[in-house]
C-alpha positions in Angstrom: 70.0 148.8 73.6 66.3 147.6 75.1 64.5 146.8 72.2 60.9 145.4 71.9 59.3 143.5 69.1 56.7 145.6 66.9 54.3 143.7 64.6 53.2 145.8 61.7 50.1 144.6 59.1 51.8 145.6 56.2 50.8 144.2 52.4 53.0 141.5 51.4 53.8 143.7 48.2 54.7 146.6 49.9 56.9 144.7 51.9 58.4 142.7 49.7 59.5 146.3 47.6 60.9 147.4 50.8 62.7 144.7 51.5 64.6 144.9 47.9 65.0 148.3 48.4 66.4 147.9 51.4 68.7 145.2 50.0 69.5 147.2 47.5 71.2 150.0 49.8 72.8 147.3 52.2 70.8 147.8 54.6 67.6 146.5 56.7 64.3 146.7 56.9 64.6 147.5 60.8 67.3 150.1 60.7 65.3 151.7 57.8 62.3 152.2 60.2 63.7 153.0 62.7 65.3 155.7 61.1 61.8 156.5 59.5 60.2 156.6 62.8 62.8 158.9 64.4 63.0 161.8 61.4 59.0 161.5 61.9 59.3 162.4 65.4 62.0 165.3 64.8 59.3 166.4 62.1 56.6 166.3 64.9 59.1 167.8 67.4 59.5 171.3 65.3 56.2 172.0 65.6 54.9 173.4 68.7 51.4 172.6 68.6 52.2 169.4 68.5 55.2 170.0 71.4 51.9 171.5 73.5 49.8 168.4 73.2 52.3 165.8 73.9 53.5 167.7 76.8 49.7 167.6 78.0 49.1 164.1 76.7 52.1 162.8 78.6 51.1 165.2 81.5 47.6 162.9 81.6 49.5 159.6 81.2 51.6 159.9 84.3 48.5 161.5 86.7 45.4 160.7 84.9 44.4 164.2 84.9 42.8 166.1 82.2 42.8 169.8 81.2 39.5 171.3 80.0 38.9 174.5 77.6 40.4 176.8 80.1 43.5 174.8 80.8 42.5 173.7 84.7 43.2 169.7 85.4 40.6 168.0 86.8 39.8 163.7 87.3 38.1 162.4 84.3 34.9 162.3 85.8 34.7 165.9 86.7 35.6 166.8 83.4 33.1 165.0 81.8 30.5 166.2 84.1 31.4 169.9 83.4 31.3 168.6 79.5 27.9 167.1 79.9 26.8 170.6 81.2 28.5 172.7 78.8 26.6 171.2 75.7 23.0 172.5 77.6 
């Protein structure tokens, strides 16, 4: 598995419940979030709002496009140029 180090800024209480409650269940703090992160995304999944707008986030990642009111892409700039006009 390709893994990469997270940092999180987490209070030292919190953490240290966690970590006992993790203990408690034989288990650790990773593969408890981890396993947080993932039912949170298969929450995020069944609705398909949110299914629309990662599709066109990951749309604007990978071309750098973005999609106005009427759902053409355009570069940034023109976008924000047709923006600039809309609000006269």
């Amino acid at each position: 598995m390709n893994t990469k180090q997270t940092q999180l800024r987490i209070k030292s209480s919190v953490k240290d419940r966690f970590q006992e409650a993790c203990r408690s269940r034989n288990s650790t703090m990773t593969s408890e979030i981890v396993r947080f992160m993932k039912h949170f995304i298969e929450q995020q999944y069944q609705d398909e709002q949110v299914i629309r707008e990662l599709g066109l986030l990951d749309t604007q990642m990978r071309t750098g496009l973005v999609s106005d009111s009427r759902g053409n892409w355009c570069k940034r700039e023109e976008y924000d140029l047709h923006r600039l006009f809309d609000d006269f």
